[in-house]
C-alpha positions as a Markdown table, in Angstrom:
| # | Residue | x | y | z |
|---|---|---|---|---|
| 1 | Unk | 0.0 | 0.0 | 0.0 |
| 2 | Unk | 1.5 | 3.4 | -1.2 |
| 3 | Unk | 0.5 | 6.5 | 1.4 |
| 4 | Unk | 1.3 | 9.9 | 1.2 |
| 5 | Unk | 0.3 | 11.8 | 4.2 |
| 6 | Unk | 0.5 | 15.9 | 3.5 |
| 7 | Unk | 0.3 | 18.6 | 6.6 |
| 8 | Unk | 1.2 | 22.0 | 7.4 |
| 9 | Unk | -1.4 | 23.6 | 5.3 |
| 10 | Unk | -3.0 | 26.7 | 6.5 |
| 11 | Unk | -4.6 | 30.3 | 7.0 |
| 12 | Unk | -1.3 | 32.5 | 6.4 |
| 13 | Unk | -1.5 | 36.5 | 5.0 |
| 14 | Unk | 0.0 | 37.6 | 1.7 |
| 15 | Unk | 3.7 | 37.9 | 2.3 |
| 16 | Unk | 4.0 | 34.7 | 5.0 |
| 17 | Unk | 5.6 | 31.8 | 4.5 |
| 18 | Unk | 4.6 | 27.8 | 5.0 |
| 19 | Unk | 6.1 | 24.6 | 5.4 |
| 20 | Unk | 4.1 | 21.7 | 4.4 |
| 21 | Unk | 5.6 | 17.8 | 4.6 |
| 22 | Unk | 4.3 | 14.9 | 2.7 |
| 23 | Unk | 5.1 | 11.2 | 4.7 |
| 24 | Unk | 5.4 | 8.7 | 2.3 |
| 25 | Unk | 5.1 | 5.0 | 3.3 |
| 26 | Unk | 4.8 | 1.6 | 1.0 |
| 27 | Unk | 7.7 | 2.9 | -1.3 |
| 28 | Unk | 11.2 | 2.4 | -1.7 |
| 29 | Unk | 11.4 | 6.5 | -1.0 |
| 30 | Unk | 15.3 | 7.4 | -1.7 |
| 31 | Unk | 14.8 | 5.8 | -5.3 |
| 32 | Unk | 11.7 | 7.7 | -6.3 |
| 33 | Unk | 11.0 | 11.3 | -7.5 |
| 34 | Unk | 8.7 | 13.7 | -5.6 |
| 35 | Unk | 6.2 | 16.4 | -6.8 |
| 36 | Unk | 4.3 | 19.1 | -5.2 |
| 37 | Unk | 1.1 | 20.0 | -7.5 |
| 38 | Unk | -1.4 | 22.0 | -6.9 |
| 39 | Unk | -5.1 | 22.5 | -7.4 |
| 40 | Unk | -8.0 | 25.4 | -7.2 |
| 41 | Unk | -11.6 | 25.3 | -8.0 |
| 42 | Unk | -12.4 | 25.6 | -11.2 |
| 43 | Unk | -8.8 | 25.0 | -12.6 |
| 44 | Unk | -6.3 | 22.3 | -13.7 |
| 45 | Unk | -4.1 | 20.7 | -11.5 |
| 46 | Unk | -0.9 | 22.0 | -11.5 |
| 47 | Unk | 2.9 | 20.8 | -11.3 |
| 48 | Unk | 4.5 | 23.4 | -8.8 |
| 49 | Unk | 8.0 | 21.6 | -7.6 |
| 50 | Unk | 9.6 | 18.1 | -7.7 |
| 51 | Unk | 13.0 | 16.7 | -7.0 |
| 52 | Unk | 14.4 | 13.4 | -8.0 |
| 53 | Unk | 16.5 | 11.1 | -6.3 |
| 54 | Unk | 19.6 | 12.8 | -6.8 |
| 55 | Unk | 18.1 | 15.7 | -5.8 |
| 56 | Unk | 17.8 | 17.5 | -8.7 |
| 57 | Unk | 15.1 | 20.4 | -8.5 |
| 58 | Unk | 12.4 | 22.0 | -10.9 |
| 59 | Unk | 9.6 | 24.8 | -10.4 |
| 60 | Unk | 6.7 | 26.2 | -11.8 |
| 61 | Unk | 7.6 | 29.4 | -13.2 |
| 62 | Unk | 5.5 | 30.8 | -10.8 |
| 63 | Unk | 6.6 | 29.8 | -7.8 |
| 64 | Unk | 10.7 | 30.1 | -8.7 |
| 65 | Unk | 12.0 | 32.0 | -6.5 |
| 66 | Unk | 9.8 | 31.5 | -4.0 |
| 67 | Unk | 9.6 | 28.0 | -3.0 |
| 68 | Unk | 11.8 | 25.7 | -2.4 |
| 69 | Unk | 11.4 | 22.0 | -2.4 |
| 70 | Unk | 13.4 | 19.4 | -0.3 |
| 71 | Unk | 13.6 | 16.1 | 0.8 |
| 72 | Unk | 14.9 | 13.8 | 3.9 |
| 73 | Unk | 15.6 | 10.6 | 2.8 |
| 74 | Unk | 16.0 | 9.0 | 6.3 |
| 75 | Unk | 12.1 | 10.4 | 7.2 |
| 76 | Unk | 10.8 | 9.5 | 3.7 |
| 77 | Unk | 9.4 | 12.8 | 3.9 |
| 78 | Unk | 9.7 | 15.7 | 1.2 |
| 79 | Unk | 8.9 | 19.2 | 2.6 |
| 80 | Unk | 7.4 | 22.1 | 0.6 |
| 81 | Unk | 9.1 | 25.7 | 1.7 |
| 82 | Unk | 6.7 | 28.3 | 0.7 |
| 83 | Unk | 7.7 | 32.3 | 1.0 |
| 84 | Unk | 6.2 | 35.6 | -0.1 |
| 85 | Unk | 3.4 | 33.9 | -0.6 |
| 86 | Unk | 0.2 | 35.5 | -3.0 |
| 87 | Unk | -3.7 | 35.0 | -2.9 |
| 88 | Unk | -2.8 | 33.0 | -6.3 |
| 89 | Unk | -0.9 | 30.6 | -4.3 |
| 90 | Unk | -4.4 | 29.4 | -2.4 |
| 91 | Unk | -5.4 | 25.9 | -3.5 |
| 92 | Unk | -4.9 | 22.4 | -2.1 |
| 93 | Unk | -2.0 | 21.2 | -2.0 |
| 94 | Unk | -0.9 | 18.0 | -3.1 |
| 95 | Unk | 2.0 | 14.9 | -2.8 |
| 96 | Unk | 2.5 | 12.7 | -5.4 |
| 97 | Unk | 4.7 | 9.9 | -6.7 |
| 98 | Unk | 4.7 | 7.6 | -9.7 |
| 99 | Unk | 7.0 | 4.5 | -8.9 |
| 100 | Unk | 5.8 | 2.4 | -11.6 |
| 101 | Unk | 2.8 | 2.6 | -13.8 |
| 102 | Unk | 0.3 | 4.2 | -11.4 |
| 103 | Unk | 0.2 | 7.8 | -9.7 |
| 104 | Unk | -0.3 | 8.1 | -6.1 |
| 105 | Unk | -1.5 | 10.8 | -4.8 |
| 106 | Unk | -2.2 | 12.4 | -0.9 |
| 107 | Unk | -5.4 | 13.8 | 0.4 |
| 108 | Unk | -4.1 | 17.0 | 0.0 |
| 109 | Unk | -3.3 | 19.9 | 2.2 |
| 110 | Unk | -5.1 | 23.6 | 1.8 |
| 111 | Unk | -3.2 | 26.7 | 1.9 |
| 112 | Unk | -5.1 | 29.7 | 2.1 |
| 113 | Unk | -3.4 | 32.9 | 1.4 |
| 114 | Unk | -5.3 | 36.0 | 2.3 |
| 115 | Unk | -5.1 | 40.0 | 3.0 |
């Protein structure tokens, strides 16, 4: 059984920053990429960061800059660094891994960024 398990997601005001973590259980972790996406009503899911095993980053154009994923191999946990953050960054957050032929994804987390 894969798992991902997101937290840290919450109420913050334009210019604050979050942390959210994603646990990830029934995968060999180190091996596998990570992703952040994202998702608001009425829009398409989005890619905002992953890293790769090596640890090798990329970014949404929109968020470069700004965010800053990471991972800790020994917690099987990658972490989502989020600074300056906008109204456009509120959506739900989301973990997600593809070890083989299948996506997995978490429940999600909501961040809600507000004036």
């Amino acid at each position: 059984q894969v798992q991902l398990v997101e937290s840290g997601g919450e109420l913050v005001q334009v210019g604050g920053s979050l942390r959210l973590s994603c646990a990830a259980s029934g995968i060999i972790f180190h091996v596998n990429a990570m992703n952040w996406y994202r998702q608001a009503p009425g829009k398409q899911r989005e890619l905002v960061a992953g890293i790769t095993a090596s640890g090798s980053t990329n970014y949404a154009d929109s968020v470069k800059g700004r965010f800053t994923i990471s991972r800790d191999n020994d917690k099987n946990t990658v972490y989502l660094q989020m600074n300056s953050l906008k109204p456009e960054d509120t959506a739900v957050y989301l973990c997600h891994v593809r070890p083989t032929d299948h996506d997995f994804w978490g429940q999600g987390t909501q961040v809600t960024v507000s004036s």
